[in-house]
ZADREN-146642 format. One record per residue (C-alpha): residue in three letters; x, y, z. Coordinates in steps of 0.1 Angstrom, whole numbers, padded with zeros to 4 digits, always signed. Layout:
% ZADREN-146642
ALAXYZ...
END
This chain:
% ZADREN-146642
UNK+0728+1358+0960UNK+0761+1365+0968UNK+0757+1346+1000UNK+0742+1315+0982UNK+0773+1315+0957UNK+0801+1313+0985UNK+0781+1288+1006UNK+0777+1267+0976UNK+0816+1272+0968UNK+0825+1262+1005UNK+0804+1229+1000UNK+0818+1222+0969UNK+0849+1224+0990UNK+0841+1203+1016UNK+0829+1180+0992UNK+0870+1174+0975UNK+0883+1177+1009UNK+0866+1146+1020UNK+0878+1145+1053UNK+0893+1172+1083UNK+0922+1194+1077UNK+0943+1177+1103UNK+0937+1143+1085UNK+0946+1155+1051UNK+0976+1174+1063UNK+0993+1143+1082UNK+0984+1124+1047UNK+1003+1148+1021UNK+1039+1146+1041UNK+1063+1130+1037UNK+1078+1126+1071UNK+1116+1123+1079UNK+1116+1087+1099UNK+1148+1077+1123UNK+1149+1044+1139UNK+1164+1035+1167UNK+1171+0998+1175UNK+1184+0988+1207UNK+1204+0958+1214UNK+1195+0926+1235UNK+1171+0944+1260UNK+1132+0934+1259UNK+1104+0949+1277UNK+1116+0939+1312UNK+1144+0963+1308UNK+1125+1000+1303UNK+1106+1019+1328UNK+1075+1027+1302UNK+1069+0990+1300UNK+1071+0991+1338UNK+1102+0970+1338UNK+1117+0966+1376UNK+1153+0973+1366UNK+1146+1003+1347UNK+1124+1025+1363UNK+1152+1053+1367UNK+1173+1038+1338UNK+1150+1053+1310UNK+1137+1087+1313UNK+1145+1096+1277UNK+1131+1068+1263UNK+1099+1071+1289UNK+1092+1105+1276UNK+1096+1097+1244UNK+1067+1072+1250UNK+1049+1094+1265UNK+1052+1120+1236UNK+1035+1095+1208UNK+1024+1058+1209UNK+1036+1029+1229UNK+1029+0995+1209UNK+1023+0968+1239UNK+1023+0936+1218UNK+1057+0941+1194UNK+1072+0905+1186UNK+1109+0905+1170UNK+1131+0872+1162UNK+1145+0865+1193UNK+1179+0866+1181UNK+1199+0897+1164UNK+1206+0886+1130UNK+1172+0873+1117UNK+1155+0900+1136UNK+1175+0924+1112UNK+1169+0902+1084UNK+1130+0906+1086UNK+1130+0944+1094UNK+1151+0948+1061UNK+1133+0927+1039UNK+1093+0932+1051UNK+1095+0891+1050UNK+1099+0860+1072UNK+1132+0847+1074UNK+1120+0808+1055UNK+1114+0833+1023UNK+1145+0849+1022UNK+1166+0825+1045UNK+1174+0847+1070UNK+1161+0822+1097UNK+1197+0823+1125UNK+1224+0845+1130UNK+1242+0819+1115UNK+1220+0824+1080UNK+1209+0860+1086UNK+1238+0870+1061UNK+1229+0844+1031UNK+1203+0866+1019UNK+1212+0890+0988UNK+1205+0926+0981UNK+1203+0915+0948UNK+1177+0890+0949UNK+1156+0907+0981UNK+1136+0937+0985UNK+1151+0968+1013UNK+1134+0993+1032UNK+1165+1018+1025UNK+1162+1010+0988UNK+1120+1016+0986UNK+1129+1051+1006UNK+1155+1059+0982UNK+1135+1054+0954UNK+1107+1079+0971UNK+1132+1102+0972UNK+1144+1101+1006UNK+1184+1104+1017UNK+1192+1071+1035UNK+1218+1066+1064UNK+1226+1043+1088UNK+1250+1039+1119UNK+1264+1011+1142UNK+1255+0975+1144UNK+1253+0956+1106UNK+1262+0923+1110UNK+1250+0896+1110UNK+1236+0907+1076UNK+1253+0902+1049UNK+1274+0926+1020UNK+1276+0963+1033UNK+1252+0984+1043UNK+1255+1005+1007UNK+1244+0974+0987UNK+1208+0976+1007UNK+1203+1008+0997UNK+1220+1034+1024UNK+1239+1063+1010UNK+1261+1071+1039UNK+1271+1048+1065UNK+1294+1036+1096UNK+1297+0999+1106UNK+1320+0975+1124UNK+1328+0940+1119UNK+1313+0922+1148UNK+1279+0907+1158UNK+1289+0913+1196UNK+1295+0948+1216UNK+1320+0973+1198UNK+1327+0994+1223UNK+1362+1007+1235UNK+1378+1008+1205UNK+1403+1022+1178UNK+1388+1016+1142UNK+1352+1014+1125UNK+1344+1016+1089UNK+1324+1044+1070UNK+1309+1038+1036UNK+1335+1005+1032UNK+1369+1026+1040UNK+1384+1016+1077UNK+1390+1041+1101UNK+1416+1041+1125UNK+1421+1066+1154UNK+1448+1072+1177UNK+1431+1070+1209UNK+1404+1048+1221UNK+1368+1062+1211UNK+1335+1050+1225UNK+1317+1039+1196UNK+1285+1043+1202UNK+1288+1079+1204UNK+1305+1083+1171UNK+1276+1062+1154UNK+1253+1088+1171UNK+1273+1114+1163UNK+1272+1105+1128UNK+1230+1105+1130UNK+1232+1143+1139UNK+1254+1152+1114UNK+1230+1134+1084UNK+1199+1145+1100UNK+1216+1186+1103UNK+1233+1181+1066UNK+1196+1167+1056UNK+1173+1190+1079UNK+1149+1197+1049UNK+1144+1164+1040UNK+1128+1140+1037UNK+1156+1111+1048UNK+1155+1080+1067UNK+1179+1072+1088UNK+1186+1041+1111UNK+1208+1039+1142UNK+1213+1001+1153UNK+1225+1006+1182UNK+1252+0976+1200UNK+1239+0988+1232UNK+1234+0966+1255UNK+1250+0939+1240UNK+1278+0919+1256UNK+1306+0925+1266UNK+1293+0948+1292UNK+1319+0970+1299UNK+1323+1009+1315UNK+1304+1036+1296UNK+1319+1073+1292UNK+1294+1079+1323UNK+1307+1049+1346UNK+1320+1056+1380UNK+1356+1045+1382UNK+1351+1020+1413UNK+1317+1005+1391UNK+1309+0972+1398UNK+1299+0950+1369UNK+1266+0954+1383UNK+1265+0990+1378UNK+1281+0987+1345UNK+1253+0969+1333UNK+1230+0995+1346UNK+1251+1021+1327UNK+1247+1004+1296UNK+1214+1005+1300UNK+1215+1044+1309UNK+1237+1050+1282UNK+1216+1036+1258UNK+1190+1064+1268UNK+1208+1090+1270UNK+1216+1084+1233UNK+1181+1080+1222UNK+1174+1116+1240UNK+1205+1131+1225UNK+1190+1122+1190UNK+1154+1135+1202UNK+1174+1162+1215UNK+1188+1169+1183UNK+1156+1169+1160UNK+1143+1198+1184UNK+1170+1217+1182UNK+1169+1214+1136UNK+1136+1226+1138UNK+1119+1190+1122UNK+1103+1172+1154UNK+1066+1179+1136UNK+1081+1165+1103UNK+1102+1132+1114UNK+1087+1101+1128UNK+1108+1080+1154UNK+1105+1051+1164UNK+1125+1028+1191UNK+1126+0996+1192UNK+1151+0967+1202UNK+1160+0935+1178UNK+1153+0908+1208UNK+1144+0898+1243UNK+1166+0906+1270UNK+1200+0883+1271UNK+1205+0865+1300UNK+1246+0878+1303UNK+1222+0912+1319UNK+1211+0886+1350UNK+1244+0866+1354UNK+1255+0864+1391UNK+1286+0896+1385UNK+1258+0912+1374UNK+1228+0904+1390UNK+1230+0878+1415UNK+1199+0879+1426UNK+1176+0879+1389UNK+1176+0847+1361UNK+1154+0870+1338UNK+1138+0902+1340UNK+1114+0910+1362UNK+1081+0938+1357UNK+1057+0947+1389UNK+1080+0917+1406UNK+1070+0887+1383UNK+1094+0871+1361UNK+1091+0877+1321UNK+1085+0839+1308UNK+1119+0833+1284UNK+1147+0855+1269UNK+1171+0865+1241UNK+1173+0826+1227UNK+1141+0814+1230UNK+1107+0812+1213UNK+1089+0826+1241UNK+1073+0856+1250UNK+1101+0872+1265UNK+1127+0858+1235UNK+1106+0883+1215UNK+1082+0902+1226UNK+1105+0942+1225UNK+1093+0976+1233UNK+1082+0995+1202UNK+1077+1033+1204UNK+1065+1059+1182UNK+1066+1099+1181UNK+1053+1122+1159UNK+1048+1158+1177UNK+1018+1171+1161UNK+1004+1142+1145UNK+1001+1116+1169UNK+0983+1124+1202UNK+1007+1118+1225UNK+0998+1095+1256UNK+0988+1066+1239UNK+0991+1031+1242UNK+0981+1006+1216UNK+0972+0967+1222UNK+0974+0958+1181UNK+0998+0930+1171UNK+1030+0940+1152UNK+1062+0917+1143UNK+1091+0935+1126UNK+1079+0927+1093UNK+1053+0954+1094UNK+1083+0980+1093UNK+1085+0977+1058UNK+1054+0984+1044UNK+1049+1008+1070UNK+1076+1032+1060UNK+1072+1028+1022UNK+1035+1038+1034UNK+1048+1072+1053UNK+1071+1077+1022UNK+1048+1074+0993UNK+1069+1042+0985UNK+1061+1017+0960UNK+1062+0986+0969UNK+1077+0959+0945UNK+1048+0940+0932UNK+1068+0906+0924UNK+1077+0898+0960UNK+1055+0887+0986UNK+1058+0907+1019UNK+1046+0893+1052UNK+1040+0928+1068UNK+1011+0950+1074UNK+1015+0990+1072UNK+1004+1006+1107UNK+1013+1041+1092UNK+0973+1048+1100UNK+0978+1044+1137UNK+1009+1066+1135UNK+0992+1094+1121UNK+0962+1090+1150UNK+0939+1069+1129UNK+0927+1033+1143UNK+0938+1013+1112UNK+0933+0977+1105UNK+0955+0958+1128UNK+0968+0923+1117UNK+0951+0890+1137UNK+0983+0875+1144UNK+1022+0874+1143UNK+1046+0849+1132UNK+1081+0841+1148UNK+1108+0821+1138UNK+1139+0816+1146UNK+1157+0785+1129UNK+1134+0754+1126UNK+1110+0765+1152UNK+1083+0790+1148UNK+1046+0804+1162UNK+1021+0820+1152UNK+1002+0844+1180UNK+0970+0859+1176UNK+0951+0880+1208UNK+0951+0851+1236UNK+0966+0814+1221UNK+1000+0806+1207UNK+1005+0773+1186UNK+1041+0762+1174UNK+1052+0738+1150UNK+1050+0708+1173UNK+1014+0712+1173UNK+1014+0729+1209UNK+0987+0750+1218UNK+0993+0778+1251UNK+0972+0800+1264UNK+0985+0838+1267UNK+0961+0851+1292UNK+0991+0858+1315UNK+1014+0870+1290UNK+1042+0879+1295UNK+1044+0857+1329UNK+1035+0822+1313UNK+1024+0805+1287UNK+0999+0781+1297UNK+0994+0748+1278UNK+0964+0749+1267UNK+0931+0724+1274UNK+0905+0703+1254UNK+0881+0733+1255UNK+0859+0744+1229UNK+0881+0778+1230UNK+0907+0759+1226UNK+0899+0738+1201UNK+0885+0770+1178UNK+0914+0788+1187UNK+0944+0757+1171UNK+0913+0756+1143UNK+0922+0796+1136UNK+0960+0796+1142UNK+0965+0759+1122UNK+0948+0778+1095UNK+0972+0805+1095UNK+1003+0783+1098UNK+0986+0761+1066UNK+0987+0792+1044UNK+1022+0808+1056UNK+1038+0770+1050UNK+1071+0779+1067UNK+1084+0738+1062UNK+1080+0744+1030UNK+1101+0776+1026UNK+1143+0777+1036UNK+1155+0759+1056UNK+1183+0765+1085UNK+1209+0742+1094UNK+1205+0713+1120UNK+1204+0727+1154UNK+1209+0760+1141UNK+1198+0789+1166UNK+1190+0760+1195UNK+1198+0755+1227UNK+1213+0728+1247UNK+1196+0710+1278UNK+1215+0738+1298UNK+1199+0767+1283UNK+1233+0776+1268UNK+1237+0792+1233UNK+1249+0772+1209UNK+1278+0781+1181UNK+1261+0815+1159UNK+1239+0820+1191UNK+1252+0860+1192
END
């Protein structure tokens, strides 16, 4: 009898568990989540990706890739401010206006929804480090309790003053700033070890200029500079890896790495790179760059590591754009989402925590008055032009009168009908374009 009793008591057990302990235990935390967004370098650049140039330029942010999940098909704007815009907001830049660097900063904290402002409200602590503009007010209006920024869209480097929580800060030597914004993501993630907090490192690496690193050779060439930029920029992401191991909290935090465009082309000009126009992975060019609504204006790397949770090895072929960041944290954070405002993102928290989700069908990129929209193998713009992306990230073939074809701008035409981007904000004339040359023009950052 008394054997009955505890087998029926285990059932009943089974029966409100409803699913494996490992499951059910990734679903009750709350895990700390750090982001890490590089600057200006696309897939061409990291050795994970199996980018030429950095094969030995990357080891932290290879092993970190090989620790969790690498995303394959991660689509950004392919210019910094709008790419920030969309990760912030969980929206596409004609809703909130965000649509150029020249218009990333229009949009209010006021009148637009945050991701630092839905963790807050969850309960999380909130901090942030480095690169803010080109949006707009200070990083405390969107929600981050602590914070250090500067006041430039370009590289802020070598310098003697930054700004923490709106107060300027002046030093009487030259510091590398990049290290200080790092140094400031250790100290919140020690001061805030039992969690849960949220904190965001936007990093200006490897944004123009391109100048020595504390780890530059004196006799560098600007070739090698760029290189150490590129270097630099990992050894930071393993110095905050680094750090998490050392608190105790790698089983508890999520990070993720990713990088707010394609590579810029100032990484392949001749003092640098004489010999590339655009980055290069297994020897074939990457089709486009930092500028341009092609795959390699926006197509970034986009890690994830969660020790523990996430099997580590993996590689996943799902769609993302950067509005699925969003809903994706409020979804690790218990977060509610506003219910008045309509987000463009779609949570992948299931495939962080080893589950296979339900991955979107397509992305959308805009940047100014152009856009896309990308599902598995076509791309249609808003000219009407159809490409084939069997060969992406190499080319983007203009497509034929074939019935695949003609299903596929049927699908994608579909998608673009219900988004209505001409219908939303607007950017100004030329705004985020480029001339005949393939030079940037004014706001192009």
């Amino acid at each position: 009898m008394l054997l009955r009793i505890l087998a029926g008591c285990s059932l009943c057990v089974a029966m409100l568990w409803n699913g494996t302990p490992e499951t059910h235990a990734a679903d009750a935390r709350r895990p700390n989540i750090v982001l890490i967004f590089g600057d200006d370098a696309g897939i061409d650049v990291f050795g994970c990706y199996g980018g030429d140039r950095g094969k030995s330029l990357t080891p932290n942010i290879d092993a970190l890739a090989a620790s969790g999940l690498r995303f394959d098909r991660c689509y950004s704007t392919p210019l910094c401010g709008p790419s920030r815009c969309v990760i912030m907001t969980g929206r596409y830049g004609f809703r909130t206006g965000g649509l150029t660097n020249q218009t990333a900063g229009q949009p209010q904290s006021k009148d637009e929804p945050s991701i630092a402002k839905i963790l807050k409200q969850a309960g999380y602590a909130t901090g942030m480090a480095g690169k803010w503009r080109q949006m707009g007010e200070t990083p405390g209006d969107w929600g981050f309790d602590e914070y250090i920024t500067d006041p430039t869209a370009g590289g802020w480097f070598w310098k003697t003053s930054y700004t923490k929580n709106g107060k300027e800060i002046t030093t009487d030597r030259e510091i590398y700033y990049p290290d200080v914004a790092s140094d400031l993501a250790v100290d919140f993630m020690t001061r805030h070890k039992d969690g849960p907090f949220y904190f965001y490192l936007s990093e200006h690496l490897i944004h123009g200029p391109i100048l020595r690193t504390p780890d530059s050779k004196p006799d560098a060439t600007a070739a090698q500079h760029y290189d150490d930029n590129i270097a630099y920029l990992d050894k930071t992401v393993g110095k905050i890896v680094s750090a998490i191991d050392r608190l105790g909290i790698r089983e508890n935090t999520v990070i993720l790495f990713t990088t707010d465009n394609g590579t810029a082309t100032v990484g392949y000009q001749p003092q640098h790179d004489p010999h590339m126009t655009t980055g290069k992975i297994g020897g074939r060019a990457v089709h486009g760059h930092k500028g341009q609504l092609l795959e390699g204006g926006s197509r970034v790397p986009l890690i994830a590591s969660w020790k523990g949770t996430l099997p580590a090895g993996k590689v996943s072929n799902d769609l993302v754009d950067f509005s699925d960041l969003l809903p994706t944290f409020a979804d690790l954070a218990g977060g509610k989402l506003p219910s008045d405002v309509k987000f463009d993102g779609r949570s992948f928290a299931p495939q962080l925590r080893g589950q296979s989700g339900t991955p979107r069908d397509w992305i959308f990129v805009q940047l100014g008055s152009g856009w896309y929209v990308r599902n598995d193998g076509w791309k249609l713009n808003e000219k009407g032009e159809l490409f084939s992306m069997r060969d992406a990230p190499f080319a983007e073939t203009p497509a034929t009168d074939s019935a695949d074809a003609q299903a596929a701008r049927q699908k994608l035409q579909a998608v673009l009908d219900e988004l209505n981007p001409q219908g939303g904000k607007t950017a100004p004339p030329n705004a985020g374009k480029k001339n005949k040359k393939g030079k940037k023009k004014a706001g192009a950052t």
